[in-house]
Every structure is written in C-alpha cells, then in structure tokens.
N, C-alpha and C positions, 0 to 999 in steps of 0.2 A: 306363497310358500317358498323359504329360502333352500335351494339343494347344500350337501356339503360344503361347497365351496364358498357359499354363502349368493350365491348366484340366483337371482328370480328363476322358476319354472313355472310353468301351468301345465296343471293335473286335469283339469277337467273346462272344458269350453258346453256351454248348454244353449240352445237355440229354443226362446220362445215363439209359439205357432200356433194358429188355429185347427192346423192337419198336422200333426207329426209324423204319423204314418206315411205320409205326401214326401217329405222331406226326409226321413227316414230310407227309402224305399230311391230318392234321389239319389241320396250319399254312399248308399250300396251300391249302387250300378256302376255310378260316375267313377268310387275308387276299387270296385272292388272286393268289395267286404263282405263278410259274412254277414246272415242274417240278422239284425239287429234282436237286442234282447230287451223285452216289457217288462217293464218293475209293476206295475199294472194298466190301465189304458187311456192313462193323462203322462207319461214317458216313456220312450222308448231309449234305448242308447248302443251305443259299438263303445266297448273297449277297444282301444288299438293299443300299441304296445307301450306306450309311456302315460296316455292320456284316454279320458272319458269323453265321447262326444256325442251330446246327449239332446232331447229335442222334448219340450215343454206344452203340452195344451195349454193355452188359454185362455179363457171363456168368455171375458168380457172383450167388446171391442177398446181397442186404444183410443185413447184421450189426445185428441190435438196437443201437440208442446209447444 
C-alpha cells in the first residue's frame, strides 16, 4: 500500500502459529500493550497506532521447503 507520498507502508504484519494465544500473551508483556482483541479463536491481534499486529492459528503442521 502506497502512503500519499507515494512511499511503501505496512498496515498490518500477521504472525502464523500453532498457539496465538502464546504469542499473543508474549507481545503484551514484552511491549506493553493492551489486551489483545479475538476476531474469534483462530486470531487474535493489537492494533497499535499505524499498524495491525496480528497472530494466526494454523492447524496443519508445516511442510519441509
């Protein structure tokens, strides 16, 4: 997404995980944040003031690359 200036920004970074809750529950502490907010109970996320940072269950295990 280009800002006015025509300049790259990122609006949202999402972190897939088998616990989000785990990682969630990290990222409070570590910065501070307020309680994270459930969209339902496969993501969780913080708005913080420019950007969504947001945390993803996933259910199968990964695939060797």
């Amino acid at each position: 997404m280009l800002g006015d200036n025509k300049t790259p920004r990122m609006h949202a970074v999402t972190i897939a995980t088998h616990r989000p809750e785990v990682l969630a529950d990290f990222y409070q502490k570590a910065f501070d944040l307020s309680q994270p907010e459930w969209t339902d109970k496969d993501h969780a996320g913080f708005q913080l003031e420019n950007l969504h940072l947001g945390f993803d269950r996933i259910k199968e295990e990964a695939k060797a690359g």
